[in-house]
N, C-alpha and C positions, 0 to 999 in steps of 0.2 A: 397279329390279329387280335383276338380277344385274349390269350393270356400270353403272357413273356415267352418267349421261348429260346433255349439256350442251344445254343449251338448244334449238338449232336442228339438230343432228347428228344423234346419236343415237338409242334406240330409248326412250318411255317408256311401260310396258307397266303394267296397272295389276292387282296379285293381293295382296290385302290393302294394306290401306296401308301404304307404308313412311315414316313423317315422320323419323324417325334420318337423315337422307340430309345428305349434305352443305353447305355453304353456296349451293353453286353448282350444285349436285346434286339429280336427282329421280327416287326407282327406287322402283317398284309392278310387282307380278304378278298376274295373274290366274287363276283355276282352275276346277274340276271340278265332271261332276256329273254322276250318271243319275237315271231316270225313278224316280218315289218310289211304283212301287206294289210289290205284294207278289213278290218276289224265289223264283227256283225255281232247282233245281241242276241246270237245262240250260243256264243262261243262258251261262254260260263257254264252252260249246260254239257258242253262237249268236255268242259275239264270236270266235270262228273264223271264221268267214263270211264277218261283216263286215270282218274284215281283208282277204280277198281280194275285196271290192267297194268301192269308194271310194266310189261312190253311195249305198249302204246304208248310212244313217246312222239311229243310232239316238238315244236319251236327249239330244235338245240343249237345251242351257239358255242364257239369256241370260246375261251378264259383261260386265261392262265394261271396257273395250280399248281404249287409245290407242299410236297409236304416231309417234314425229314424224317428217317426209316422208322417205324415203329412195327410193332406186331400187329398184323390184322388177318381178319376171316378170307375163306375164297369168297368171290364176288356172288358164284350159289348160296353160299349161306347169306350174304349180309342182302341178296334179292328174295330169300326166302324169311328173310327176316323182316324186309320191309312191306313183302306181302303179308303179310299175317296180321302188319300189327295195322294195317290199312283195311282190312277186308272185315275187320270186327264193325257191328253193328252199328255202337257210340258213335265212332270215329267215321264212319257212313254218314248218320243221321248229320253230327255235324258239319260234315262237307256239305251235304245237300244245302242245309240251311246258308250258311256262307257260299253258295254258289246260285243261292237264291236271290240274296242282297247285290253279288257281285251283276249276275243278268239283269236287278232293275237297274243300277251304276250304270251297263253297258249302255241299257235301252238307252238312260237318257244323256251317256254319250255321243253315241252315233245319232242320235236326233240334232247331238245339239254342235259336233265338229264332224271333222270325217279326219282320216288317217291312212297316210297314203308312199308306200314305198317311192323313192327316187332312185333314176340309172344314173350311178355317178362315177368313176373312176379317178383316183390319187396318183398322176405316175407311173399309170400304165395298169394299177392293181384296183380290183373291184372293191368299192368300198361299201357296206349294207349302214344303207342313211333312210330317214321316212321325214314327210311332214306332218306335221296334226293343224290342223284349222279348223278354227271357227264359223259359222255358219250351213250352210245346205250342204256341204262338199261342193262348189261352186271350183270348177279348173279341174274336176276329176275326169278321167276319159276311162271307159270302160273294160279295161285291162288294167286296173288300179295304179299307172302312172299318174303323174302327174302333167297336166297342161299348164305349161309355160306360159300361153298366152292368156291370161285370165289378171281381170282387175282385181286391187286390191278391195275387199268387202268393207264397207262404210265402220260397219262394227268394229274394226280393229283396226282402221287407217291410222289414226293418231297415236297409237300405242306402238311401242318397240316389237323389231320380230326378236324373237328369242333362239338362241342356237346351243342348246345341252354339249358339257366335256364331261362326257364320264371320268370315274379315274382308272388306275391301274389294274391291269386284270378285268375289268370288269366291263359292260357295253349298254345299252343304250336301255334295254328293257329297266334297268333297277328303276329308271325314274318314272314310272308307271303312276305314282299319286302327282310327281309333278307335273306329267304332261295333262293328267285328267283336271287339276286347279287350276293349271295354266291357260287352257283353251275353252275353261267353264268360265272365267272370268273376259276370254275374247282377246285372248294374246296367240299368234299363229306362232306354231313351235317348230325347229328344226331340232334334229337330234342324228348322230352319227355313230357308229363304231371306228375308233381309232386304229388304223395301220397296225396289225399283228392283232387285233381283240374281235370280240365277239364274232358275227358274220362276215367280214372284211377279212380282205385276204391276209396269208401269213409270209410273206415270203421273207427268206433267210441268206437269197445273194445277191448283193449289191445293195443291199439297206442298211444303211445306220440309224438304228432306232435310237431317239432323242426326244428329248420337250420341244427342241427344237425343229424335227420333223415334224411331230404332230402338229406346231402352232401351225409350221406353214400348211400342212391339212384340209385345217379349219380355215383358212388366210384363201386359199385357191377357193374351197366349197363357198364359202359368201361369193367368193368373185363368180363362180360358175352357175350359183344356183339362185343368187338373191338379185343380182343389180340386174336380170332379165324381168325379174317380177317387182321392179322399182321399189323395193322391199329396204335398199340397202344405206338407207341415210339414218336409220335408227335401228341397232345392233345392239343387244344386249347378252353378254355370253355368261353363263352360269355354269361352274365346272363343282367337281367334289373332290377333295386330296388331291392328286394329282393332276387332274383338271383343271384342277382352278389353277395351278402355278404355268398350264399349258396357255391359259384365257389371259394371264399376265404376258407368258411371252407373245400370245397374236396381236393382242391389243395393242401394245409398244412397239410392235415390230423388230423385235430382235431376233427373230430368226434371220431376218435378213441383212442382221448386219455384219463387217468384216469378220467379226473374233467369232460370230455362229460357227456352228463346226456342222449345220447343215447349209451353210450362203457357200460352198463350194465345195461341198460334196457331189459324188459323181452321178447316184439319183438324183438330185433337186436338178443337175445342169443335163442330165443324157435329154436329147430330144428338145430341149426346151431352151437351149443358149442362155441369154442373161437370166436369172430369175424377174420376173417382175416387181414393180416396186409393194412394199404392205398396202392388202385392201381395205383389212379391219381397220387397220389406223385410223382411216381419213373418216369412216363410217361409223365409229363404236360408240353408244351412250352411255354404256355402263357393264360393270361387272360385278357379278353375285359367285359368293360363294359361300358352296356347304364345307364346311373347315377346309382347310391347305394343307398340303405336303409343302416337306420342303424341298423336296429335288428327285428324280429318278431315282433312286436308289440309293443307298447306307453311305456313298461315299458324303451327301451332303451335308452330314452330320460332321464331319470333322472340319467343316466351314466356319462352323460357331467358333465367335471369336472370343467367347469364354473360356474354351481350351487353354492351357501353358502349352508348351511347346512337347513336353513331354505326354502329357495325355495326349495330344494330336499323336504322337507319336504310336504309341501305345494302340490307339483305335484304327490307325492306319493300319498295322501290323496285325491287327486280329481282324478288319475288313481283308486285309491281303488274302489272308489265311483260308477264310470263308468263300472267298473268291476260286483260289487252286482246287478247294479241294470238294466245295460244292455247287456252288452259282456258275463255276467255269466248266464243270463236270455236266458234259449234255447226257453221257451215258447214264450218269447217276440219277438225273433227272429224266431222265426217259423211263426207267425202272420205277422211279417210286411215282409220277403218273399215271403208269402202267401197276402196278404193284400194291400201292399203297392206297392209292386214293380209293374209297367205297362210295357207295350212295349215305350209306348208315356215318358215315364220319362227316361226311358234306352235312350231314340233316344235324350233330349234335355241333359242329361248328357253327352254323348260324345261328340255331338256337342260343347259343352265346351272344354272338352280335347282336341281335334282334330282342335280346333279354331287357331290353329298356322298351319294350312294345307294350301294348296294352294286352295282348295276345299273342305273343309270338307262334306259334303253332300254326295260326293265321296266316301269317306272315310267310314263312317257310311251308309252303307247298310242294306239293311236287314239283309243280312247273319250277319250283325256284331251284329245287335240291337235281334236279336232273338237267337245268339248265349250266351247270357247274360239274357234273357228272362227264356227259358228254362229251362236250368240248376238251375236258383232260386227257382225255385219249387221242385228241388230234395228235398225226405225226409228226408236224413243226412245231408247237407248242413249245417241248422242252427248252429248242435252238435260239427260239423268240425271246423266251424267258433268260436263258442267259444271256443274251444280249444286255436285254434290258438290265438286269442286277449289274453286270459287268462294265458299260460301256459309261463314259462321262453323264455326269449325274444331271450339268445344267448346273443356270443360274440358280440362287437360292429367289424367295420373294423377297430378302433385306437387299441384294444385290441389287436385285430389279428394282427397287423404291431408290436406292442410292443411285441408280445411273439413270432413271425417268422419273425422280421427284417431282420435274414439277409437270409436266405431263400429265401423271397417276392424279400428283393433288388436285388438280381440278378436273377429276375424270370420278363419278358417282360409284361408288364401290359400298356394295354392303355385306356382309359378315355373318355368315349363320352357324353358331360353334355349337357342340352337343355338351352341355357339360359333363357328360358319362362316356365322353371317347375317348377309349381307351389304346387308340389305333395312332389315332393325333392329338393328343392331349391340351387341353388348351394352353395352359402352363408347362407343356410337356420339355425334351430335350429341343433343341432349335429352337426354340422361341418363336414361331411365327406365328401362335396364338397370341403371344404377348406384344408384337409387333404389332398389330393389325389392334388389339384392345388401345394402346397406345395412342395410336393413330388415330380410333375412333373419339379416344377423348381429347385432341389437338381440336385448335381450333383454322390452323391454315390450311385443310384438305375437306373431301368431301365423303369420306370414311365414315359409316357406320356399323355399329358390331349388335348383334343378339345375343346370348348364350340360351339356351333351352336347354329344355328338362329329356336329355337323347342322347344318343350314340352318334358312332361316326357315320352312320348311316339316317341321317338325323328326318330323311325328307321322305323317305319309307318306312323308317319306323316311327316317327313321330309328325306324321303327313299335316295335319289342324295346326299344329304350332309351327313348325318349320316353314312348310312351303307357305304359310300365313302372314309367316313374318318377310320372305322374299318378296309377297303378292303387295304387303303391305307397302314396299319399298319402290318396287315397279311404280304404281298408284302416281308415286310423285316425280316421275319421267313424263307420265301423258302431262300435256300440255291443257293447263284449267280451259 
């Protein structure tokens, strides 16, 4: 995550996946999230409240959360520590004031989109998915579903819908400045939590967690949710670290091709015979991403074909290692989420990440630090989490260029790298920063790259330049 961490020491926090990590080195974060129904312009005033109660907890979601053993407070002291230092005056006044600017934000959000939980199911399991649109709330039904039957609004006909991939560990709240520039500018947003994250179910039998699970996911959710609302012929998916490498395999369609190791697995096939053919393929305009992972987990690091034979060697054998005796270890992980994790370590971990903010204190609220809190104590979490580090890592994104070159190259792709991530480096190990720079300066594709002045969290910490340069790129999808 934010600093190296070595094996048995350190802190390994998991908030997207970060595979750029070192040889020796393993850093993930995890993140955000509120409750996915329909949003009103008191709510700012209500997270006034809840600042002055530590009990009063609201919007928690699951995440996935490791951290390796270290010495910590019981959870009495590190809640009696975080009341104290919240219940003084300063730290009052200030929230008040930033809860003041946030309620006029809402006001003239909900004036100017509406946001609206979807009933959707992946497989039999609940998935927690919302839309945000532009306009009056036009297609809302008074139980803050969404109505199917409703036309598309004039304002954002011509424009791409947009469909958010979080990445690892983390769900769909982090992108909270994206969705609010998104649908201020008149782009309708879909956003999901992926299979084991956030509100979405966790389940641990009969799943093979993969990129290529997820892609197909996101592959059914367009098909189930968008070609009803004639939404589905302009598709633009925007993921972050691992999301984005999730957005490469829906778009191409390789989840569903023979070598997928989810095109015949016994989830994708129970109930459902042949899998259908890819839906994003035939409908996607484009994909946006906030930097890339390179694959699931640690194994995809020993892909790089810069390795000898013997460092591959070498890094397999200490992934092996890492694997027996932690990442495979549900017990051991069940302990240090149970044991380990506080609110007080969640709060000085972001403030790391978020240390390229103009404010970071801002940024890391409660809603943020308790949203990451919670969910660690989920009872499947640990099980998930292993999987995840454990199980086949996926294609890399050089794989996927090398087997859909020409595909990708004439498929609009833009690039929004932090140059202060420290998660996914842009020059980091794997090189997928250096792929994708590469690429943007070729001239037979249609690759473009940013780098900003940000972290791996480039579009929450650094909202004006990031998601500005995404907005800026969309711009040249609508049709003059």
């Amino acid at each position: 995550m934010i600093s190296p961490m070595y094996a048995a020491a350190s802190v390994y926090v998991l908030f997207g996946f970060a595979a750029n990590v070192g040889a020796f080195t393993c850093r993930s974060v995890g993140s955000i999230q509120h409750h996915n129904t329909c949003r009103h312009s008191l709510r700012p005033l209500v997270g006034v409240v809840s600042r002055l109660s530590v009990g009063s907890r609201r919007n928690h979601v699951p995440v996935l959360l490791v951290a390796a053993a270290s010495s910590s407070r019981t959870e009495e002291q590190e809640q009696e520590e975080v009341s104290s230092s919240e219940l003084n005056q300063p730290k009052f006044l200030a929230d008040l004031d930033q809860s003041s600017q946030r309620m006029l934000d809402e006001w003239m959000i909900t004036t100017s989109s509406q946001q609206c939980s979807i009933p959707w199911k992946f497989q039999g399991h609940d998935i927690n998915c919302r839309v945000n649109r532009p306009g009056s709330g036009v297609g809302v039904v008074d139980n803050g579903v969404v109505d199917t039957n409703y036309p598309t609004t004039s304002s954002s006909s011509t424009k791409p819908v947009i469909v958010l991939v979080h990445g690892f560990g983390c769900s769909l709240v982090y992108w909270r400045e994206t969705v609010q520039s998104l649908t201020r500018a008149g782009y309708t947003v879909y956003s999901m939590d992926l299979l084991g994250h956030g509100r979405s179910a966790k389940p641990t039998e009969n799943v093979t967690y993969s990129t290529e699970l997820w892609a197909r996911q996101l592959d059914d959710f367009c098909r189930d949710n968008l070609s009803s609302r004639h939404e589905e012929d302009n598709i633009v998916l925007i993921g972050n670290s691992m999301g984005s490498i999730i957005a490469l395999h829906a778009a191409t369609g390789e989840f569903a091709s023979e070598s997928s190791s989810s095109s015949s697995s016994p989830a994708a096939a129970a109930g459902r015979g042949r899998p259908p053919r890819p839906y994003i393929r035939e409908h996607i305009a484009g994909i946006g991403m906030f930097n890339c992972g390179i694959g699931m987990n640690i194994h995809s690091i020993t892909r790089d074909e810069k390795w000898n034979p013997l460092q591959r060697y070498v890094l397999d054998a200490i992934f092996t290692f890492l694997e027996s005796t932690v990442f495979g270890n549900v017990a051991l992980m069940e302990w240090i989420l149970d044991k380990v994790v506080t609110r007080n370590f969640l709060r000085k971990t972001l403030l790391q990440l978020y240390q390229n903010a103009a404010n970071p204190e801002d940024k890391v609220d409660n809603e943020l630090v308790e949203s990451l809190y919670e969910p660690a104590k989920d009872p499947n979490s640990a099980r998930v989490l292993s999987q995840i580090l454990t199980n086949e890592a996926g294609m890399t994104p050089m794989e996927v260029h090398a087997k859909y070159g020409p595909f990708l190259d004439d498929l609009p792709i833009h690039v929004v790298w932090g140059a202060a991530d420290t998660v996914t480096p842009v020059d980091g190990i794997g090189e997928v920063g250096q792929l994708y720079s590469a690429l943007s300066a070729a001239d037979d594709n249609k690759v473009t790259m940013d780098v900003v002045q940000a972290g791996h969290i480039a579009f929450d910490e650094a909202p004006d330049v990031a998601n500005g340069s995404m907005l800026g790129w969309l711009s040249s999808l609508v049709p003059a």
